[in-house]
C-alpha positions in Angstrom: 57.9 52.4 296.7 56.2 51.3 293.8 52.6 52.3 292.2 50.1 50.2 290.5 47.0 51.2 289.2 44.0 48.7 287.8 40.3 49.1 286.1 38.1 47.0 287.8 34.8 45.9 287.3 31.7 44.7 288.9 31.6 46.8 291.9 28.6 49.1 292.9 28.7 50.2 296.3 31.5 50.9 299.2 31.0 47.4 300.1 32.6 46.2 297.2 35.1 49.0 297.8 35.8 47.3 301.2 35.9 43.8 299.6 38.4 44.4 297.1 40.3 46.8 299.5 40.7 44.1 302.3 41.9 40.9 299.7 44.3 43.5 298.4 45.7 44.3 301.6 46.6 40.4 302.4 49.3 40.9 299.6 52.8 40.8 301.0 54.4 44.4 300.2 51.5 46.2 300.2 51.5 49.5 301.6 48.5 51.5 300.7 45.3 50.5 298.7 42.6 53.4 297.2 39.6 51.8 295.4 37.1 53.8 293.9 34.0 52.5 292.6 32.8 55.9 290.7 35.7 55.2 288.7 36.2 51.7 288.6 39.9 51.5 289.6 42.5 50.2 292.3 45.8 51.9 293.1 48.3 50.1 295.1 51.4 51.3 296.8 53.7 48.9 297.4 57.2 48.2 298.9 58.4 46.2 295.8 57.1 44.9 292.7 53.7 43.1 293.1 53.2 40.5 290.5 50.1 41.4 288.2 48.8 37.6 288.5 48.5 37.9 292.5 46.5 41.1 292.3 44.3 40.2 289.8 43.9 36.9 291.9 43.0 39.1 295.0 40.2 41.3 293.3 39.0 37.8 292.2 38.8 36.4 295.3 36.7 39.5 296.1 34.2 38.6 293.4 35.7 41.1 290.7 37.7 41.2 287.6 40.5 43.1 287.2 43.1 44.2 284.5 46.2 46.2 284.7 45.4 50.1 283.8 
């Protein structure tokens, strides 16, 4: 298992939690996905490497930006 964490910014409310949480979750590998919105960051556990380009793609696709923490 591999971790990931990312600062992410633009979110507000749970919804955007839920948001960034479900395009995340699409990713192939992905095993677990905590977003917290207090403190602006995404952790991802995954079952291999995730490429930093697709995850950043996914938050963006969830109307946020995102940069590796």
């Amino acid at each position: 298992m591999v971790q990931a964490e990312y600062k992410v910014t633009g979110m507000s409310c749970g919804h955007c939690e839920a948001s960034v949480r479900g395009e995340v979750s699409k990713l192939a590998g992905v095993e677990d996905v905590k977003v917290s919105v207090a403190a602006g960051t995404l952790t991802i556990v995954a079952s291999g490497e995730l490429a930093d380009d697709a995850v950043i793609a996914a938050v963006d696709e969830a109307g946020y930006s995102a940069v590796r923490a």
